[in-house]
C-alpha positions in Angstrom: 0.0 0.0 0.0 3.1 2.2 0.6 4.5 2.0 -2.5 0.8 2.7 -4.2 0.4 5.7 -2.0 4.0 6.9 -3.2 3.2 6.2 -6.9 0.2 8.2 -6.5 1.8 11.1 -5.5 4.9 11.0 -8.0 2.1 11.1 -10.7 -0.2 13.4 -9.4 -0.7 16.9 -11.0 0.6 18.7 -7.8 -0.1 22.6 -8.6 -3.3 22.0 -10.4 -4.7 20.2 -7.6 -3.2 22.9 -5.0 -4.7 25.6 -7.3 -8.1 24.1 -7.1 -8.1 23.8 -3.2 -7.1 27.5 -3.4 -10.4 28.4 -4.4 -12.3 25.7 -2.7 -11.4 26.9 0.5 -11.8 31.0 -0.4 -15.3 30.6 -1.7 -17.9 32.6 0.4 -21.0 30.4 -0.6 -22.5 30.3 2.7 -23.4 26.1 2.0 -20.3 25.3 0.7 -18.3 27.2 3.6 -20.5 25.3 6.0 -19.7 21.9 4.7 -15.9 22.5 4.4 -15.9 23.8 8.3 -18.2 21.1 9.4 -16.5 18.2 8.0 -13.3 19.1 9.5 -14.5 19.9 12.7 -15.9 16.3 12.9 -13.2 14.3 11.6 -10.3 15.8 13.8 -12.7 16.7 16.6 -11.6 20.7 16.4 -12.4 22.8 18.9 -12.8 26.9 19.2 -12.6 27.2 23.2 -8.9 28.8 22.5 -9.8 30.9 19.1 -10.9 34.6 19.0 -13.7 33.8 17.1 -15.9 30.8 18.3 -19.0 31.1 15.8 -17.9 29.1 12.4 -20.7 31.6 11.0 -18.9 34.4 11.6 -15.5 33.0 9.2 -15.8 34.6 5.8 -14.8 31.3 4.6 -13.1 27.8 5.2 -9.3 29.5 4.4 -10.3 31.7 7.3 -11.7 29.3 9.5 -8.3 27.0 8.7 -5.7 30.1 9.8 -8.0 31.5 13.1 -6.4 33.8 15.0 -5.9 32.2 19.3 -6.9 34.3 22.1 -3.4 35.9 23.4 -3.4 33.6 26.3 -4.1 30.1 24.1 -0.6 29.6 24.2 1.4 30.1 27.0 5.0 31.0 26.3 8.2 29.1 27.7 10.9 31.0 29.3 13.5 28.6 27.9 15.7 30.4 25.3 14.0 28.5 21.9 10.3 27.9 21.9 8.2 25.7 19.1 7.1 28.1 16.2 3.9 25.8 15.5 1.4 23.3 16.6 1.8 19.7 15.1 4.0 17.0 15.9 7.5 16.4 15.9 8.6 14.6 13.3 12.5 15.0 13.8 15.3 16.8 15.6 19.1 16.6 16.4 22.2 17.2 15.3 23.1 18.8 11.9 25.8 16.1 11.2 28.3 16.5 8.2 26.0 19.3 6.7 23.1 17.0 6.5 19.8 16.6 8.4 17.4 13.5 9.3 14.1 13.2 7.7 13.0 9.7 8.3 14.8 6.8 9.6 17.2 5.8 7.1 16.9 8.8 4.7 18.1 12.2 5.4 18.8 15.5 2.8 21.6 18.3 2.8 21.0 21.7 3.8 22.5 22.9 1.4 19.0 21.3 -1.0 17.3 22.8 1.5 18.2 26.5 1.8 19.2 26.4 -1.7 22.7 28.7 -1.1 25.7 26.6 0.6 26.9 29.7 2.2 23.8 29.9 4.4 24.0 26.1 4.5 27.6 26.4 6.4 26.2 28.6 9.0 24.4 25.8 10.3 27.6 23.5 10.3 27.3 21.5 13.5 24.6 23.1 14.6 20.4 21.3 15.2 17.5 20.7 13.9 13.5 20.1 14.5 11.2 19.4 11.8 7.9 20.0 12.9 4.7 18.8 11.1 1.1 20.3 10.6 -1.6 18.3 10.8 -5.2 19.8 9.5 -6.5 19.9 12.8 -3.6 22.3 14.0 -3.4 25.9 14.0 -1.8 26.8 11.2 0.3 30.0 12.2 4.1 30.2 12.2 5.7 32.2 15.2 9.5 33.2 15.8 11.3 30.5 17.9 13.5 32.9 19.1 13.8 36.8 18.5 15.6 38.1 15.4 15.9 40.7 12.9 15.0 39.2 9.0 18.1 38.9 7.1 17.2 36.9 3.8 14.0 35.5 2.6 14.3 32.8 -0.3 11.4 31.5 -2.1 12.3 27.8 -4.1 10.2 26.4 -6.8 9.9 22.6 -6.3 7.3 19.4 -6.0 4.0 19.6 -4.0 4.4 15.7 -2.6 1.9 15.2 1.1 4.2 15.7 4.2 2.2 13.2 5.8 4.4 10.7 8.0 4.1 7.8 5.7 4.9 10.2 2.5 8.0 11.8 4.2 8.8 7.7 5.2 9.0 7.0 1.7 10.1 9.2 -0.4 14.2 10.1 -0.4 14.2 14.2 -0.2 10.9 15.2 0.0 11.4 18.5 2.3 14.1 19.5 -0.3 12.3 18.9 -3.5 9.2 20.6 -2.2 8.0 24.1 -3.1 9.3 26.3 0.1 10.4 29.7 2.2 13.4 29.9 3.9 13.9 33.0 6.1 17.1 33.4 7.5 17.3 35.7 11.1 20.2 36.7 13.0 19.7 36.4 16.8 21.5 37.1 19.8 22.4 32.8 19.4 23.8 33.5 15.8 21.8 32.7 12.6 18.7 31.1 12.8 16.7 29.7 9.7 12.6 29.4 9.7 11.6 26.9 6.5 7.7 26.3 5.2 7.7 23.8 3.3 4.9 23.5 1.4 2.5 20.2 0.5 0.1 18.8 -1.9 -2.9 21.0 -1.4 -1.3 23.3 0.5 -2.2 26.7 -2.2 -0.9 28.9 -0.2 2.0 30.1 2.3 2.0 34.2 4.1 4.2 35.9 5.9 2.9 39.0 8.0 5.5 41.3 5.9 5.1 40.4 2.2 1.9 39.0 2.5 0.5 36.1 0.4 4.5 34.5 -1.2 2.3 31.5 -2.9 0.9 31.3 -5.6 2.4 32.1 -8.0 4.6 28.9 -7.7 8.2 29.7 -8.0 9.7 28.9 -11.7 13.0 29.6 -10.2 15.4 30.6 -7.1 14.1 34.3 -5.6 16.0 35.9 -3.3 14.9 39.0 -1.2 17.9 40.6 1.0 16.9 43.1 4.0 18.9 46.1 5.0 19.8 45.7 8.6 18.7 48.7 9.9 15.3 48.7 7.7 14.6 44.6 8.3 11.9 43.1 10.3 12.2 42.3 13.6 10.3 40.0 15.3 9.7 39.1 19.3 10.0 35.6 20.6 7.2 34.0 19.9 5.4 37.0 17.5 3.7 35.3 14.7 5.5 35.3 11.4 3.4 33.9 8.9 1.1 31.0 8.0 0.1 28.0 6.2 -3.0 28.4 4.7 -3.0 24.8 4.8 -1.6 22.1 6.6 2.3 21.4 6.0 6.0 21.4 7.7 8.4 24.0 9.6 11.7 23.5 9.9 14.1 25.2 12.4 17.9 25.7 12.1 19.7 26.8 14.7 23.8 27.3 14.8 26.8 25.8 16.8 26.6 26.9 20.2 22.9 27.8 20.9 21.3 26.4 23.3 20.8 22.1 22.8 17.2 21.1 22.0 15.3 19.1 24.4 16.8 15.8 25.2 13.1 14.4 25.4 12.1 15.6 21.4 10.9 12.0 19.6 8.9 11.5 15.8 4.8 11.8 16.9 5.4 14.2 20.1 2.8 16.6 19.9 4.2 19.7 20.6 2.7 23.8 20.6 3.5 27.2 19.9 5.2 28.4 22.4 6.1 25.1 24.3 10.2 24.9 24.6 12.2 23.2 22.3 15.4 23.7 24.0 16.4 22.9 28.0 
């Protein structure tokens, strides 16, 4: 079944399919929107106790409903030095070893692929790693694991493969062949890197200071460089941008931070704000 599930997804028509959710999940007919909230709600048992808005009437539509805004105290933050950017799951973390990173038992990827620029990739020479994963019933906004000023934001054209565990178990490379933002921070622990990776059905990825980065899909490498004194800076914890569907964040942090938790294992759940180092 594995290898019919990975079949699937090499031949599927990735960005039509992604560009056809993007609209699905926009449209304001008041049925349709209904149906789309409903149906999730149900099947992952989604609950709006922590949201700001608690009346799935009141969403303009299911994309809204999908990236709800929490209440400011939904997520309580850790005073340890690196916190989770995301709800979801881990599905790895450890050591950046000769320049490469894991990505399922027995497979792992360079960062170099990842980031796209081996420059950047060096910075992270010896340094960790936690791939965290999105499931649908998640909330869906990205937050700053640590503070830091934007240096470099890099949008790569790639695949649209499913990020879901058995995917990622099977096929060699998936979080660098897959459509996705790197934004590269400086912090007062060095250089830190923030990836969304993007997934099948996954039409669109937002930061809070460009606004909506996908679609278009990338033809090709596209750098954007920020002046130091003029860049974005971001609190620990402030939100950063969004999936507006479900997908995969990955952190980089450098040599010498502060060591992630002893305790991070594949399927812990994990939340924004909860500590990923200590």
């Amino acid at each position: 079944m594995r290898d019919i599930a990975t079949a699937v997804q090499l031949l599927l028509p990735h960005r039509l399919l992604s560009r056809v959710v993007y609209y699905a999940t926009r449209w304001r007919f008041k049925p349709w929107k209904a149906l789309l909230i409903g149906t999730l709600k149900n099947a992952y048992g989604i609950r709006l106790d922590d949201a700001v808005i608690q009346d799935t009437a009141e969403f303009e539509h299911f994309n809204a409903f999908f990236t709800r805004e929490l209440k400011a105290s939904a997520r309580p933050i850790a005073n340890e030095a690196i916190v989770s950017p995301a709800d979801g799951k881990v599905s790895q973390s450890g050591p950046v070893r000769e320049g490469r990173i894991i990505q399922a038992k027995g497979m792992d990827f360079s960062v170099e692929e990842l980031l796209g620029d081996a420059t950047e990739a060096a910075l992270f020479e010896d340094g960790q790693f936690a791939t965290i994963y999105l499931s649908p019933r998640d909330y869906h906004r990205v937050h700053m694991p640590l503070a830091g000023a934007l240096r470099r934001s890099t949008h790569i054209p790639g695949r649209l493969f499913s990020v879901a565990p058995k995917i990622v178990e099977s096929i060699p490379r998936l979080y660098a062949r897959n459509e996705r933002l790197c934004l590269l921070f400086d912090t007062e622990h060095g250089p830190m890197a923030l990836v969304f990776v993007g997934a099948i059905f996954v039409s669109s990825i937002q930061t809070v200071f460009e606004g909506e980065v996908t679609p278009p899909y990338a033809s090709r490498i596209r750098h954007r460089d920020f002046d130091r004194e003029r860049a974005p800076r971001f609190a620990k914890a402030e939100e950063v941008g969004r999936f507006n569907m479900g997908s995969t964040v990955i952190v980089l942090t450098p040599k010498g931070a502060p060591a992630l938790r002893a305790d991070l294992a594949p399927e812990m759940p994990i939340r924004m704000g909860e500590a990923l180092s200590g």
